[in-house]
C-alpha positions in Angstrom: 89.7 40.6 187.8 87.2 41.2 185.3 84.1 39.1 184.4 84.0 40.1 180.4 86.1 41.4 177.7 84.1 44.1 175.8 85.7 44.4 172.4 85.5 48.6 171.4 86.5 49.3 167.6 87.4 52.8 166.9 86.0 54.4 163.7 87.4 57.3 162.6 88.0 59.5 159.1 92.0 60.2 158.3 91.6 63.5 159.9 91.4 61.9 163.6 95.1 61.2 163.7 96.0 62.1 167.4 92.8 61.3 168.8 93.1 57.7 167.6 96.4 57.2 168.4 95.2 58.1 171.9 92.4 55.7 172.1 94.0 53.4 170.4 97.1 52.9 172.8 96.0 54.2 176.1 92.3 53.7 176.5 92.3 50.2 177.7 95.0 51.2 180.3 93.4 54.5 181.5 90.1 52.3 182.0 91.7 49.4 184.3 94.1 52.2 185.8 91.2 54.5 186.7 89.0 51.2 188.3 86.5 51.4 185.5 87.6 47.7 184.5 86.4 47.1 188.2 83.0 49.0 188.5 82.0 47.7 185.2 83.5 44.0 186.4 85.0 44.4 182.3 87.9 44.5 180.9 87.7 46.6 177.2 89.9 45.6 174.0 90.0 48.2 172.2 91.1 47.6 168.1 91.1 49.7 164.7 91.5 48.8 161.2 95.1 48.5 161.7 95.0 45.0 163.1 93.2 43.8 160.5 95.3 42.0 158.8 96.3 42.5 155.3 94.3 40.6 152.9 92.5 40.4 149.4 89.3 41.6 148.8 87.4 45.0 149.3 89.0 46.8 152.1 85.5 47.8 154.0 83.7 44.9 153.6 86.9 42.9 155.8 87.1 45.6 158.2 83.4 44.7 158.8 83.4 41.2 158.9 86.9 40.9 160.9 86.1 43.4 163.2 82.6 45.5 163.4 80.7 42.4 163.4 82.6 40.9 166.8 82.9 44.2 168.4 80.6 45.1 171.6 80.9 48.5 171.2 81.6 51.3 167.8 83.2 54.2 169.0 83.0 56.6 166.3 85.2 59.8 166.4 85.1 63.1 163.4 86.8 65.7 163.5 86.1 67.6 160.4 85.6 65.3 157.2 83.2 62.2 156.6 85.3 59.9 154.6 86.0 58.5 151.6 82.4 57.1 150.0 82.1 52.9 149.8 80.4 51.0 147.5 79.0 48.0 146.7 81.9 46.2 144.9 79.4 44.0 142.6 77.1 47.4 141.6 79.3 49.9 141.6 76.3 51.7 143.5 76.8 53.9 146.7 76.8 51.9 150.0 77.2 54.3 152.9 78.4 57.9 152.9 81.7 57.0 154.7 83.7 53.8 155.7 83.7 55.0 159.6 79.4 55.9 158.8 78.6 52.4 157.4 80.8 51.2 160.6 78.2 53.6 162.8 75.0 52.9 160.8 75.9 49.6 161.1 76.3 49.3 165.1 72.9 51.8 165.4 71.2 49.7 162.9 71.7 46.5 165.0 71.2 48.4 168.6 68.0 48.7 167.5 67.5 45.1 166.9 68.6 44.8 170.5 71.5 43.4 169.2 75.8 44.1 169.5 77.6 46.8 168.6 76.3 49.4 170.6 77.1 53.1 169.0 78.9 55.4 170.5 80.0 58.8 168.7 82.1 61.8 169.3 82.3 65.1 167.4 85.3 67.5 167.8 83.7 70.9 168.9 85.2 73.4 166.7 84.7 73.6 163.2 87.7 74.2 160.8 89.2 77.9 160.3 88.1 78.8 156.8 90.8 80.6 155.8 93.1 77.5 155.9 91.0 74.8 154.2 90.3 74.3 150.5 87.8 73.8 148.9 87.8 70.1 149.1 87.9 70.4 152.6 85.0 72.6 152.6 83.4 70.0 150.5 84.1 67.5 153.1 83.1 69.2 155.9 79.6 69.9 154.7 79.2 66.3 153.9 80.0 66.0 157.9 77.5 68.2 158.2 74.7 67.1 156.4 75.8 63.2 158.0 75.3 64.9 161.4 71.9 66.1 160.7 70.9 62.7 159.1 71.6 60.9 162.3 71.1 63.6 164.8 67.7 61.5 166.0 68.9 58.1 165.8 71.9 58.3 168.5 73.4 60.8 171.1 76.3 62.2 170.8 79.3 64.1 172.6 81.8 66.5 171.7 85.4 66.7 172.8 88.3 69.3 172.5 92.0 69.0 172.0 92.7 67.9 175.3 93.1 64.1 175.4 92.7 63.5 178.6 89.4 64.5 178.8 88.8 62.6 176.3 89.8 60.0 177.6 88.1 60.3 181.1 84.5 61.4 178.7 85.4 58.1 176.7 85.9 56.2 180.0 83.3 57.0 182.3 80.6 56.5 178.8 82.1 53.4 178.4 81.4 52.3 181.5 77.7 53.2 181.9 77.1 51.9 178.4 78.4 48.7 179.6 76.6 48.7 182.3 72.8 50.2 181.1 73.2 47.8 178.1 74.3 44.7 179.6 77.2 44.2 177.6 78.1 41.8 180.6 75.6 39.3 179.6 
C-alpha cells in the first residue's frame, strides 16, 4: 500500500478532448496496475476542472484555488491551441495567455521557489493540416507557438502521438521519477 497520495491536475485547452478523457479516467489505474504506485510507494489522484464544483465567481481564479494550489503535480497537455486569454477580473487587464498556461506558469513559478506543484508538460507532435483549419485556428496555433518558445528554457517537455497508451506508459513512468527526484513523498 502506498505511503502518499500525490494529487496530479490535468491542464489542458478544449482541443485535448481524447487525451484527457484518457488521463483523466485511466491514469491512476494504469499507474497502481503497472506497480508504479509501488516503486514510487504513492498512490496519484489525478483531477481536472470538472470536479470543481460549480460555483460563483471567476471561473479560473476557483479552478486555482480549489485545485492548482493543492495539487502536487500540473500535468499540462496542448495539442494545437493555447486557450482562451484570462484576466484580471478587477482590471480588466491581461493575466496569463491561457487558463491551462497560468495553471503551468503557475506550478513552474512555484517549483522554483522549491515549492508544490511541480510542472510537467506534453505537446502533441504533429502540427495541424493547413488545409483544414481556419484562420482562427491558425491564429491559435501560432499563439501555441510563440507560448512554446516563451517557456522553452524554463521546463522540459515531451511530446506524444495519437496512441494513448503510450501516453499513458510516457505519463506513467515521468510520473514516477518526478515523484521520486522531487520528493514529492516528503
Amino acid at each position: 500500500m502506498a505511503d502518499r497520495i500525490i494529487k496530479v491536475v490535468v491542464a489542458s485547452p478544449s482541443d485535448v478532448v481524447k487525451e484527457r478523457e484518457v488521463l483523466l479516467n485511466y491514469l491512476p489505474t494504469k499507474f497502481a496496475r503497472d506497480k508504479y504506485e509501488e516503486l514510487c510507494n504513492a498512490r496519484i489522484i489525478v483531477e481536472g476542472w470538472e470536479d470543481v464544483p460549480s460555483q460563483s465567481g471567476y471561473t479560473q481564479d476557483i479552478i486555482n484555488s480549489t485545485i492548482i494550489k493543492g495539487a502536487d503535480i500540473v500535468l499540462a497537455v496542448f495539442r494545437h491551441k493555447l486557450g482562451s486569454p484570462t484576466i484580471n477580473i478587477r482590471t480588466g487587464n491581461h493575466r496569463a495567455p491561457s487558463g491551462t498556461a497560468e495553471e503551468l506558469l503557475y506550478a513552474i513559478h512555484q517549483n522554483k521557489k522549491n515549492k508544490k506543484p511541480l510542472a510537467m508538460l506534453y505537446y502533441y507532435e504533429k502540427p495541424p493540416i493547413w488545409s483544414l483549419i481556419s484562420c482562427r485556428y491558425r491564429r491559435e496555433w501560432n499563439r501555441l507557438e510563440k507560448f512554446k518558445k516563451e517557456i522553452r528554457n524554463e521546463i522540459r517537455h515531451q511530446f506524444y502521438t495519437d496512441d494513448t497508451e503510450a501516453l499513458l506508459r510516457t505519463i506513467c513512468l515521468e510520473l514516477c521519477k518526478n515523484i521520486r527526484e522531487h520528493k514529492l513523498l516528503q
